[in-house]
PQR file with spaces between the fields and no chain letter, atoms N, CA, C, O and H, PARSE charges and radii, in Angstrom:
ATOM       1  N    UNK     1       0.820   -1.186    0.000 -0.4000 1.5000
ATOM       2  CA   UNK     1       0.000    0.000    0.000 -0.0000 2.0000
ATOM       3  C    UNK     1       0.871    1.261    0.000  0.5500 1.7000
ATOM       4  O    UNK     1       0.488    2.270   -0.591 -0.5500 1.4000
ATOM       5  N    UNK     2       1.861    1.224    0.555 -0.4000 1.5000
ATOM       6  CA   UNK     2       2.656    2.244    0.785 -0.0000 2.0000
ATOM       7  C    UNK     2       4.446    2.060    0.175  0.5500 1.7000
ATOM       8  O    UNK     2       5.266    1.436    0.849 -0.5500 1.4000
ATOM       9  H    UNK     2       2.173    0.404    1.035  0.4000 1.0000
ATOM      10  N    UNK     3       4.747    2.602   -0.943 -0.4000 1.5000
ATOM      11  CA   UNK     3       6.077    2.554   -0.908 -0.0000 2.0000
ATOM      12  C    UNK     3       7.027    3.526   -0.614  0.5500 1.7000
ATOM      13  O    UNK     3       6.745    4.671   -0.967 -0.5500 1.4000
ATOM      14  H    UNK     3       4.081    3.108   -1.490  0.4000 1.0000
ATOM      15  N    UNK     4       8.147    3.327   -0.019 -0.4000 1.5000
ATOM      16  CA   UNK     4       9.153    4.283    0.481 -0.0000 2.0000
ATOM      17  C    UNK     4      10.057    3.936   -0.333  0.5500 1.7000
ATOM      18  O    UNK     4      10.080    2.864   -0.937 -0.5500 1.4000
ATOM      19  H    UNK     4       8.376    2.397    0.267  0.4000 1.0000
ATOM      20  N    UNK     5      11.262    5.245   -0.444 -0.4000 1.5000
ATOM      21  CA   UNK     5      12.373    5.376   -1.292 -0.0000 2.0000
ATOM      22  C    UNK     5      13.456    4.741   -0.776  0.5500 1.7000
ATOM      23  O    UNK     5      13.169    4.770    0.420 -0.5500 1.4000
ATOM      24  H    UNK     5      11.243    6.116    0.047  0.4000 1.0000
ATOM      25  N    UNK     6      14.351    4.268   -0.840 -0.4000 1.5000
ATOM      26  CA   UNK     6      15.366    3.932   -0.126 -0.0000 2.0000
ATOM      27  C    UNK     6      16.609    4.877   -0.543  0.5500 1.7000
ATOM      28  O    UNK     6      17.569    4.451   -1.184 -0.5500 1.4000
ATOM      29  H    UNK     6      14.585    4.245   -1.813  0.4000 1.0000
ATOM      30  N    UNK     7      16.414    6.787    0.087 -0.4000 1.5000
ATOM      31  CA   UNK     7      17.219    6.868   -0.336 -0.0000 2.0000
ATOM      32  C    UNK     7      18.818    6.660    0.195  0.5500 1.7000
ATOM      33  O    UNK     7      18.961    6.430    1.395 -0.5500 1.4000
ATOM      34  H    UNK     7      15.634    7.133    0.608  0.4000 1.0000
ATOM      35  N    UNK     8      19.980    6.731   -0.634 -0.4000 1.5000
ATOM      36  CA   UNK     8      21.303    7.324    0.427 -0.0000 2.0000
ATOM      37  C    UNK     8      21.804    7.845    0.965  0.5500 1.7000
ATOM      38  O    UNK     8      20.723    8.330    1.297 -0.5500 1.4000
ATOM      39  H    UNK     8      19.864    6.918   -1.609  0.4000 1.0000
ATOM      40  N    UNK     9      22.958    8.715    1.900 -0.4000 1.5000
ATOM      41  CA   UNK     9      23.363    9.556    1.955 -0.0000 2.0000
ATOM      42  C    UNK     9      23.936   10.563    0.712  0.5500 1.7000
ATOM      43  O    UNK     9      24.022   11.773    0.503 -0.5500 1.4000
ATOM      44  H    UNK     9      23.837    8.321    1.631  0.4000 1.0000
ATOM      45  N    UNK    10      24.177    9.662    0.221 -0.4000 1.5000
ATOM      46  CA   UNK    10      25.132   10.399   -1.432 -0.0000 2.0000
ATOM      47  C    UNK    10      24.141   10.894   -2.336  0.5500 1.7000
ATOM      48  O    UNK    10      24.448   11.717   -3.198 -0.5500 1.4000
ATOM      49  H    UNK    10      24.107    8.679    0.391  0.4000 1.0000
ATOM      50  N    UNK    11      22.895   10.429   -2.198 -0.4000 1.5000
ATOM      51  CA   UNK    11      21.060   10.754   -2.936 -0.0000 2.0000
ATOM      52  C    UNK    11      20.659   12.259   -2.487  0.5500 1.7000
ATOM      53  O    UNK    11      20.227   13.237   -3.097 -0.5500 1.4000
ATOM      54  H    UNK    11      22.646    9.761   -1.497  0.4000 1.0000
ATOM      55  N    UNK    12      20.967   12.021   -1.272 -0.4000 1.5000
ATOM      56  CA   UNK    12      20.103   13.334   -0.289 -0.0000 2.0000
ATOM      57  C    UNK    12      20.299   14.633   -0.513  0.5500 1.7000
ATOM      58  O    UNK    12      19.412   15.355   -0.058 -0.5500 1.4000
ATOM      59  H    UNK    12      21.318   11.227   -0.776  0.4000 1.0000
ATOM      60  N    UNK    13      21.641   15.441   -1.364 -0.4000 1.5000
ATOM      61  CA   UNK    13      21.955   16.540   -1.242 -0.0000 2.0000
ATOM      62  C    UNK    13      20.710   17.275   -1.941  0.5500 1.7000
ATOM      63  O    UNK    13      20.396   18.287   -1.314 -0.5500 1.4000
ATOM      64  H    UNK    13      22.361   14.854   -1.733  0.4000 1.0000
ATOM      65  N    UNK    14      20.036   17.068   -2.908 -0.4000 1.5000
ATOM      66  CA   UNK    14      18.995   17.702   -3.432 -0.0000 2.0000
ATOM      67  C    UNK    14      17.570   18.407   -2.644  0.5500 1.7000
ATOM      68  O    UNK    14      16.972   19.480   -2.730 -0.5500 1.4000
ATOM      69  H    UNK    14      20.291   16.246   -3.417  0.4000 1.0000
ATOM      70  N    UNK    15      17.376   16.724   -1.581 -0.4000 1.5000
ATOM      71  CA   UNK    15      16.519   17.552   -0.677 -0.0000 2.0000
ATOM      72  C    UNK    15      17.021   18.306    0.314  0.5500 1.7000
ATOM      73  O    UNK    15      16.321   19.263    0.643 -0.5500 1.4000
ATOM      74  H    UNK    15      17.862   15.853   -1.511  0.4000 1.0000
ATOM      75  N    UNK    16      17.903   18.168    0.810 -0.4000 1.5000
ATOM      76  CA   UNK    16      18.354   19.482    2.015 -0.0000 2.0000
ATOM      77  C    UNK    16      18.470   20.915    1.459  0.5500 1.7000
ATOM      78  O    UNK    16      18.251   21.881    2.189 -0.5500 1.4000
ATOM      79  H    UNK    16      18.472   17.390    0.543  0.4000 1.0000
ATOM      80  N    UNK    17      18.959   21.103   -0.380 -0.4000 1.5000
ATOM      81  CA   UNK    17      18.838   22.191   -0.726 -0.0000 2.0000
ATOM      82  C    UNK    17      17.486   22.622   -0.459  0.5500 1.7000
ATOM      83  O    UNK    17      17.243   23.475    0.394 -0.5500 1.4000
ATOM      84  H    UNK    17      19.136   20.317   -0.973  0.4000 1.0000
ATOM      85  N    UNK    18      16.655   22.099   -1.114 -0.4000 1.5000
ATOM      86  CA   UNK    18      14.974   22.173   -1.299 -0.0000 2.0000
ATOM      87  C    UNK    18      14.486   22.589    0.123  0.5500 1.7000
ATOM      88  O    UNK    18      13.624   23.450    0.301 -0.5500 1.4000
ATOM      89  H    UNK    18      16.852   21.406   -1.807  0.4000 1.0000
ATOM      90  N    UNK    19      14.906   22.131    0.788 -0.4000 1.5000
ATOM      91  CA   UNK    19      14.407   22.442    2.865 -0.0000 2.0000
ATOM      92  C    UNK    19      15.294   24.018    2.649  0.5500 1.7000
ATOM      93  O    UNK    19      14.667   25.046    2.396 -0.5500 1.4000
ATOM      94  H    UNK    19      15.606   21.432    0.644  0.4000 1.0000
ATOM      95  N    UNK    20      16.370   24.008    2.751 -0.4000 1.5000
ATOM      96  CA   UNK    20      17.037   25.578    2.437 -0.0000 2.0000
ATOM      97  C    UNK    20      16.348   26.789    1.991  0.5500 1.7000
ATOM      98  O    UNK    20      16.027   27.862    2.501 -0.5500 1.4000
ATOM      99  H    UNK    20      16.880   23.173    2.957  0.4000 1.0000
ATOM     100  N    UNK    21      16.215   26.088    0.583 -0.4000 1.5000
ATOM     101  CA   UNK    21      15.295   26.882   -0.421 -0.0000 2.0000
ATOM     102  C    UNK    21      13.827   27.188    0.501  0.5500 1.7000
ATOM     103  O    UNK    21      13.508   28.322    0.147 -0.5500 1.4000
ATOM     104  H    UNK    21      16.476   25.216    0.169  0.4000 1.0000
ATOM     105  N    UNK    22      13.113   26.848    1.204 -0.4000 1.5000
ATOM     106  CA   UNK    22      11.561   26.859    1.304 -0.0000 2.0000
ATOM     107  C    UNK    22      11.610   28.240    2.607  0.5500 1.7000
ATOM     108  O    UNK    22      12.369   28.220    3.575 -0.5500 1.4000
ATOM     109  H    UNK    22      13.372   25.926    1.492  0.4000 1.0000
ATOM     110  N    UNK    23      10.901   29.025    2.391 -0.4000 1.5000
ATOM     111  CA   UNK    23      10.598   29.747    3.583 -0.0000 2.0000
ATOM     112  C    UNK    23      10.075   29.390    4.493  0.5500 1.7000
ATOM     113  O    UNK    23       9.334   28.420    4.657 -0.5500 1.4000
ATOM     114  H    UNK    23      10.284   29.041    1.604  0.4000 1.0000
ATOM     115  N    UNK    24      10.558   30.454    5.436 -0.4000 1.5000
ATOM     116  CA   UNK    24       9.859   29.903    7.237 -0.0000 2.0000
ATOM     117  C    UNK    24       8.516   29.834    7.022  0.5500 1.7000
ATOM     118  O    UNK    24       7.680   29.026    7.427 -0.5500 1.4000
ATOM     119  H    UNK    24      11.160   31.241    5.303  0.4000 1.0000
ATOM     120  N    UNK    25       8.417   30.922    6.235 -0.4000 1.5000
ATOM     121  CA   UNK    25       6.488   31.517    6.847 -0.0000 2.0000
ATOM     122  C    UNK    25       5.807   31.720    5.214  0.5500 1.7000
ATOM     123  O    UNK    25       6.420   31.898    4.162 -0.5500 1.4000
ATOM     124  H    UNK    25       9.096   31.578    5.906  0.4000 1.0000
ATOM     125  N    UNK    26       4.231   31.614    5.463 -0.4000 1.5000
ATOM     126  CA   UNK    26       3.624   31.910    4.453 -0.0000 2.0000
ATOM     127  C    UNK    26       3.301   30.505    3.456  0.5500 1.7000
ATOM     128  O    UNK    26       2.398   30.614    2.626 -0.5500 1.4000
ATOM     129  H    UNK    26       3.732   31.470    6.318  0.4000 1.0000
ATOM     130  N    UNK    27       3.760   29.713    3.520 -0.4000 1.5000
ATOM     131  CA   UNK    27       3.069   28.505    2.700 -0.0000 2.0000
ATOM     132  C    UNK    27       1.696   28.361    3.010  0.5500 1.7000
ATOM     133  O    UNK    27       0.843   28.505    2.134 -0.5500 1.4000
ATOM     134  H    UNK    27       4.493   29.625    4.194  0.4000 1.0000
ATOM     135  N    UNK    28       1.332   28.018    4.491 -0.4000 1.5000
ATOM     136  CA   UNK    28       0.582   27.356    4.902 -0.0000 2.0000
ATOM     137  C    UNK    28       0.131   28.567    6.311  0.5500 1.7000
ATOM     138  O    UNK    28      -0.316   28.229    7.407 -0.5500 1.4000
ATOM     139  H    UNK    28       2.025   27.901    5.203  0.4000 1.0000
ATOM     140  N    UNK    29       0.418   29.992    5.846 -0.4000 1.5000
ATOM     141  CA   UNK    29      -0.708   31.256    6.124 -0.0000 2.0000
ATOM     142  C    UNK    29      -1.486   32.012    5.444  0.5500 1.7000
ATOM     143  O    UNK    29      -1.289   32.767    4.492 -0.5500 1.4000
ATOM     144  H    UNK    29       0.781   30.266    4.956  0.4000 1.0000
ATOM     145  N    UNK    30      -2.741   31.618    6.263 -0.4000 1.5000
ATOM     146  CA   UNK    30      -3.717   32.054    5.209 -0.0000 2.0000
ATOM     147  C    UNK    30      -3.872   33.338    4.929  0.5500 1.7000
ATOM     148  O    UNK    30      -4.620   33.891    4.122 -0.5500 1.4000
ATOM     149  H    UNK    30      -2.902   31.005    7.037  0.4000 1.0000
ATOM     150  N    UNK    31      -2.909   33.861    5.851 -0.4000 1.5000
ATOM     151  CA   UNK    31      -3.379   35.892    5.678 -0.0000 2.0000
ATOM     152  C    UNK    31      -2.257   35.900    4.850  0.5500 1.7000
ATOM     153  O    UNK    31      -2.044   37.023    4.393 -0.5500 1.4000
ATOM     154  H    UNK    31      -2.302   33.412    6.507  0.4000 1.0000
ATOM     155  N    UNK    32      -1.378   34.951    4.458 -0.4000 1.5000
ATOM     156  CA   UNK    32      -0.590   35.358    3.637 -0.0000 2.0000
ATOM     157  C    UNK    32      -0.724   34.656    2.279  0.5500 1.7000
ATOM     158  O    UNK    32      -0.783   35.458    1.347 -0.5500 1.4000
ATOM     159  H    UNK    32      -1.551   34.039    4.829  0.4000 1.0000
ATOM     160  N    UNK    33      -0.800   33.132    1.868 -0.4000 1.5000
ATOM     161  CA   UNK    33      -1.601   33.338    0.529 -0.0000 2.0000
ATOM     162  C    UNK    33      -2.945   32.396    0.552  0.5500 1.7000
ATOM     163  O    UNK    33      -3.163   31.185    0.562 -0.5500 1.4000
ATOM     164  H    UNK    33      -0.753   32.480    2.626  0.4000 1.0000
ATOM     165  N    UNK    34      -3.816   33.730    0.555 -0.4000 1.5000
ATOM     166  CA   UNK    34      -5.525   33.654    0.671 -0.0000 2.0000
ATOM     167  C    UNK    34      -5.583   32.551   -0.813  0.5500 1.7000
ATOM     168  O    UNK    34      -6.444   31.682   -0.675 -0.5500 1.4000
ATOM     169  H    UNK    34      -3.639   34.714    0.547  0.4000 1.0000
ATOM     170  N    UNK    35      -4.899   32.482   -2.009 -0.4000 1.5000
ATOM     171  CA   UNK    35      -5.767   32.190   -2.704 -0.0000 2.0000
ATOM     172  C    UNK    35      -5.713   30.473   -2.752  0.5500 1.7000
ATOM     173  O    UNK    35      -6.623   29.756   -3.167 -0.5500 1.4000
ATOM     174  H    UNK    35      -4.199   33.188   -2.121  0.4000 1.0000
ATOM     175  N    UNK    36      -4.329   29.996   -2.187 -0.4000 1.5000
ATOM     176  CA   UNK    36      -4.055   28.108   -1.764 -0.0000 2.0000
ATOM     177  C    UNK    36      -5.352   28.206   -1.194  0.5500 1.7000
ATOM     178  O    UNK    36      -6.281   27.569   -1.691 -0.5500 1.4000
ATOM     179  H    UNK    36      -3.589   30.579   -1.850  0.4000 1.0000
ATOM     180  N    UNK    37      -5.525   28.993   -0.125 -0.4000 1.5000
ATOM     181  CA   UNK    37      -6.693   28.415    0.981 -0.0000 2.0000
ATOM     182  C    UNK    37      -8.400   28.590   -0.105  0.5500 1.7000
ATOM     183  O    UNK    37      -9.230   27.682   -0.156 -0.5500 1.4000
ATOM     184  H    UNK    37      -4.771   29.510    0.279  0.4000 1.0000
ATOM     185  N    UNK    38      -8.511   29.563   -0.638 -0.4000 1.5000
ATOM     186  CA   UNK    38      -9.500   29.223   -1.811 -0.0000 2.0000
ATOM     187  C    UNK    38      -9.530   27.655   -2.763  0.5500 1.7000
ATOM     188  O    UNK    38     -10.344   26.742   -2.627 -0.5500 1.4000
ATOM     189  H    UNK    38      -7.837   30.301   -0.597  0.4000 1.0000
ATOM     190  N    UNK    39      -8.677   27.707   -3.471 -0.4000 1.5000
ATOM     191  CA   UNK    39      -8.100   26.472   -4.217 -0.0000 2.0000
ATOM     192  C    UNK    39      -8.718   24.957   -3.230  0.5500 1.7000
ATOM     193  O    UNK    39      -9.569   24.091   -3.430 -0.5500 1.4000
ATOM     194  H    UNK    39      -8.016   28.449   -3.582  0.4000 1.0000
ATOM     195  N    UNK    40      -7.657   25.297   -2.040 -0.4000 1.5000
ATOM     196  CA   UNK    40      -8.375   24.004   -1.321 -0.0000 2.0000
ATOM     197  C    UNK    40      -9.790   23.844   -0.746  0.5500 1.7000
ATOM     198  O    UNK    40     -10.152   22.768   -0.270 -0.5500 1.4000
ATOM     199  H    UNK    40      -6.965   26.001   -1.878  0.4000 1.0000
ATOM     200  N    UNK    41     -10.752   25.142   -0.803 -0.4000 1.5000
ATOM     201  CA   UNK    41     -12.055   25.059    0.041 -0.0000 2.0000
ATOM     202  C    UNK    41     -12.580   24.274   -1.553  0.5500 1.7000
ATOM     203  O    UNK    41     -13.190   23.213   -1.688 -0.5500 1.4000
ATOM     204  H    UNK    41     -10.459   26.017   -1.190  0.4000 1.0000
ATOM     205  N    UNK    42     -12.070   25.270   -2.671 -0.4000 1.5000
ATOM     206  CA   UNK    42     -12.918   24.271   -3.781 -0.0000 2.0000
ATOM     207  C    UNK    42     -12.492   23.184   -3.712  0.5500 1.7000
ATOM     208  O    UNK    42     -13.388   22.542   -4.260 -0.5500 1.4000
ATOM     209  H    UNK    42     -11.574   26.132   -2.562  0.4000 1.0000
ATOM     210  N    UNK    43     -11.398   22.165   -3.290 -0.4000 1.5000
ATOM     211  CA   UNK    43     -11.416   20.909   -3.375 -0.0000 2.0000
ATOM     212  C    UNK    43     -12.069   20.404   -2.351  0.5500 1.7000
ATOM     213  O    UNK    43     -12.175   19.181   -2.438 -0.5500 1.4000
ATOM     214  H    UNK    43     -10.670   22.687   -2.845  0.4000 1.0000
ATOM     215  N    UNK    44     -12.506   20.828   -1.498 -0.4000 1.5000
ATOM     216  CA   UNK    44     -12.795   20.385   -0.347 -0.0000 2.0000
ATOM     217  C    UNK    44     -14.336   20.114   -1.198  0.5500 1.7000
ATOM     218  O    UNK    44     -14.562   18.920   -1.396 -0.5500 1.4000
ATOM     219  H    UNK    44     -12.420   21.822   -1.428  0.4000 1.0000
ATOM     220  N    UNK    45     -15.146   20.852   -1.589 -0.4000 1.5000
ATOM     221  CA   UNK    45     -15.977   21.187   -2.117 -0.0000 2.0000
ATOM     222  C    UNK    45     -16.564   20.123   -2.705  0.5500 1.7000
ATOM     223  O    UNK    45     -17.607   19.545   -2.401 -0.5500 1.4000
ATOM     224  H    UNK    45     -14.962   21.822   -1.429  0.4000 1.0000
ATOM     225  N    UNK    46     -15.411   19.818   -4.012 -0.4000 1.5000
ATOM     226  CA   UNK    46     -15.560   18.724   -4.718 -0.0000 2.0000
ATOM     227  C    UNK    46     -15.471   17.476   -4.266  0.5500 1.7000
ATOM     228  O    UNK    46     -15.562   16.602   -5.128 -0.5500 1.4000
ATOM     229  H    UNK    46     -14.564   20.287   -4.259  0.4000 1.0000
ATOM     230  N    UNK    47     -15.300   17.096   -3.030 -0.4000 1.5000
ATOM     231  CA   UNK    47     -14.654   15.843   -2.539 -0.0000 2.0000
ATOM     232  C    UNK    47     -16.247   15.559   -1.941  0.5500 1.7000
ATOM     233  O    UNK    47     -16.680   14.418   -1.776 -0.5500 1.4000
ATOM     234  H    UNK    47     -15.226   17.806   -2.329  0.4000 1.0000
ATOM     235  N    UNK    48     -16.934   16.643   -1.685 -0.4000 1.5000
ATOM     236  CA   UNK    48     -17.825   16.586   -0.982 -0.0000 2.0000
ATOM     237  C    UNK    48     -19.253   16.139   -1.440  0.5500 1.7000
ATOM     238  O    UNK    48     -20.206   15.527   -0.957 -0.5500 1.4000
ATOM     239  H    UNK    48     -16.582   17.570   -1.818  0.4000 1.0000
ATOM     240  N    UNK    49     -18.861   16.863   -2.828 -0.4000 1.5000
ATOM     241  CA   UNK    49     -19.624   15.949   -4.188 -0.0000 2.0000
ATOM     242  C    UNK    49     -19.789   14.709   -4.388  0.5500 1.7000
ATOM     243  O    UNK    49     -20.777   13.979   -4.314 -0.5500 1.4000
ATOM     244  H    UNK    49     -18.087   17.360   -3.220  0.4000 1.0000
ATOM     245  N    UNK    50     -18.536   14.511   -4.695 -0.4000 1.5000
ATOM     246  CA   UNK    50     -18.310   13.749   -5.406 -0.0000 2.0000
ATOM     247  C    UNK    50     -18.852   12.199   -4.273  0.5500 1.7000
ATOM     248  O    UNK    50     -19.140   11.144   -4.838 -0.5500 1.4000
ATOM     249  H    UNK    50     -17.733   15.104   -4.756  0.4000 1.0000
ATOM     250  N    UNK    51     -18.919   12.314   -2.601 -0.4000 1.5000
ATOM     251  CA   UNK    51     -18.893   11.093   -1.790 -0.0000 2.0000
ATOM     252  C    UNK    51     -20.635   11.060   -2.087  0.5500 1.7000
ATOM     253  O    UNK    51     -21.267   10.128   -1.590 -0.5500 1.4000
ATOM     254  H    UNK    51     -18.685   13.171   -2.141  0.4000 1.0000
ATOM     255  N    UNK    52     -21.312   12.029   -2.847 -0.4000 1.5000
ATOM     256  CA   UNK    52     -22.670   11.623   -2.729 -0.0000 2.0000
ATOM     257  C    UNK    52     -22.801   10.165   -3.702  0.5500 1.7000
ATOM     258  O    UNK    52     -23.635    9.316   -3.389 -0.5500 1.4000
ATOM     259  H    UNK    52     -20.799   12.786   -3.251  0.4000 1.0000
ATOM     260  N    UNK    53     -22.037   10.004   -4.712 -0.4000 1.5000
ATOM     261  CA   UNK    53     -21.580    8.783   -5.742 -0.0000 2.0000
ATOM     262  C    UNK    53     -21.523    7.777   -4.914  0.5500 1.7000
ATOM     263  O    UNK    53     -20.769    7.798   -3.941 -0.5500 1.4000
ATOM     264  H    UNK    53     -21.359   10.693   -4.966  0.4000 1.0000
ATOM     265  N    UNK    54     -22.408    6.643   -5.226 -0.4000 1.5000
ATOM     266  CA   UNK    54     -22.475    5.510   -4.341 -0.0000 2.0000
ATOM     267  C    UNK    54     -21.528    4.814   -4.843  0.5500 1.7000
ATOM     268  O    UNK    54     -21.532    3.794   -4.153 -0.5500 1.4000
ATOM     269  H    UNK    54     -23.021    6.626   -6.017  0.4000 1.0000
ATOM     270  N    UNK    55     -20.523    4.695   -5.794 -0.4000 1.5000
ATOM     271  CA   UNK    55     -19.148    3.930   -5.615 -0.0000 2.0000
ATOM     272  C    UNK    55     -18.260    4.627   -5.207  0.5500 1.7000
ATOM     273  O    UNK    55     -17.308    4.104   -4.628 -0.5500 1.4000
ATOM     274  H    UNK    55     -20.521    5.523   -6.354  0.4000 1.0000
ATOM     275  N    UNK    56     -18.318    5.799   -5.371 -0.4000 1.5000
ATOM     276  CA   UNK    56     -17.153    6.420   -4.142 -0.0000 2.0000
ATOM     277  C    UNK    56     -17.229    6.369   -2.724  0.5500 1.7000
ATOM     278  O    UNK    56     -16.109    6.226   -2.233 -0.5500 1.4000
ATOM     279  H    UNK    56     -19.091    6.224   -5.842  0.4000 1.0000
ATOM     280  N    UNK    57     -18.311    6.446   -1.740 -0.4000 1.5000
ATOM     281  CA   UNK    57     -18.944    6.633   -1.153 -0.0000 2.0000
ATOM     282  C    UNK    57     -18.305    4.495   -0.583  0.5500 1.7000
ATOM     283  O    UNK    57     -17.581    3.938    0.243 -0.5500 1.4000
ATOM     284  H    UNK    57     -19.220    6.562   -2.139  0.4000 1.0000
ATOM     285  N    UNK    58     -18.912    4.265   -1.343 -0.4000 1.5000
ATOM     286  CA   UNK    58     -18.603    2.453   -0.566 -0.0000 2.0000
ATOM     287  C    UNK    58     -16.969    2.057   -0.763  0.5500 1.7000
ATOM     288  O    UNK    58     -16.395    1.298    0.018 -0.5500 1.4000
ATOM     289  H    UNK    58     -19.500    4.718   -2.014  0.4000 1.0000
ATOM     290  N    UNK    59     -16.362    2.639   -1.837 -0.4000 1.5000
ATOM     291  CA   UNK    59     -14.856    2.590   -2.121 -0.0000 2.0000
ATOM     292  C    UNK    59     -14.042    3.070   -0.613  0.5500 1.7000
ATOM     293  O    UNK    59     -13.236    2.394    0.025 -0.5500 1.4000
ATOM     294  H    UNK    59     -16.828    3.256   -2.471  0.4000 1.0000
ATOM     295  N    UNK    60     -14.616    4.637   -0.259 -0.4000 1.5000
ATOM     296  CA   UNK    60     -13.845    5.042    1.089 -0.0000 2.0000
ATOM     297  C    UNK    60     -14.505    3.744    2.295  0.5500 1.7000
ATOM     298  O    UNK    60     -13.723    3.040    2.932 -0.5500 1.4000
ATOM     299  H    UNK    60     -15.271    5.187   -0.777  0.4000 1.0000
ATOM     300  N    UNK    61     -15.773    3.639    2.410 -0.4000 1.5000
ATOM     301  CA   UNK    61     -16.227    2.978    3.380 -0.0000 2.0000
ATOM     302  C    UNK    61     -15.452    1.174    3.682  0.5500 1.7000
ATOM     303  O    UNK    61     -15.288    0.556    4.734 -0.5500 1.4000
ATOM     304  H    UNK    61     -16.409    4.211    1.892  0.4000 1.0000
ATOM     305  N    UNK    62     -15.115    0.785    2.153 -0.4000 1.5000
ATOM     306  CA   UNK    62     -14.403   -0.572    2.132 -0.0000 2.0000
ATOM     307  C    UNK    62     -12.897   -0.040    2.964  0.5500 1.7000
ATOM     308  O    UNK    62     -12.265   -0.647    3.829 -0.5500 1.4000
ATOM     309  H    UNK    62     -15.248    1.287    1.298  0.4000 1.0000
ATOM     310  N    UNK    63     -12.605    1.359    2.317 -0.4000 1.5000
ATOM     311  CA   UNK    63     -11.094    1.703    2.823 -0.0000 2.0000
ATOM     312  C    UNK    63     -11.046    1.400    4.125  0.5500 1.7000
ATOM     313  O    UNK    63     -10.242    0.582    4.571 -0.5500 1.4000
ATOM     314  H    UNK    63     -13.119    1.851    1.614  0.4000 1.0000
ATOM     315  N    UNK    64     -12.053    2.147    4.972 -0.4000 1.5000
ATOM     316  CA   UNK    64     -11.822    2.629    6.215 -0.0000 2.0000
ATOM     317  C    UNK    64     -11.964    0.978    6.898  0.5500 1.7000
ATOM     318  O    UNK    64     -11.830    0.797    8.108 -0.5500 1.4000
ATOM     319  H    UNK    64     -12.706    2.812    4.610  0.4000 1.0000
């Protein structure tokens, strides 16, 4: 169900840049970008739809 990477030490330099690269603040503030948090209410939206579908709807329920 779940696969993981096996990465190396000698693999890794790419993501520690990427952690470097990312700012402290503001990804994941909403006074700072309002429009992710839009984006996700419409997915939220759609998800919400979409469980009225009785094979989606029994698909999560088999999940859980």
């Amino acid at each position: 169900m779940i696969s993981v990477p096996d990465t190396g030490l000698d693999e890794i330099q790419p993501f520690i840049d990427s952690i470097k690269n990312t700012p402290k603040s503001g990804l994941h503030n909403p006074y700072k970008n309002k429009e992710r948090y839009v984006m996700l209410g419409g997915v939220m939206t759609k998800c919400a739809e979409v469980l009225h579908d009785p094979e989606v709807f029994d698909f999560f329920v088999d999940s859980i």
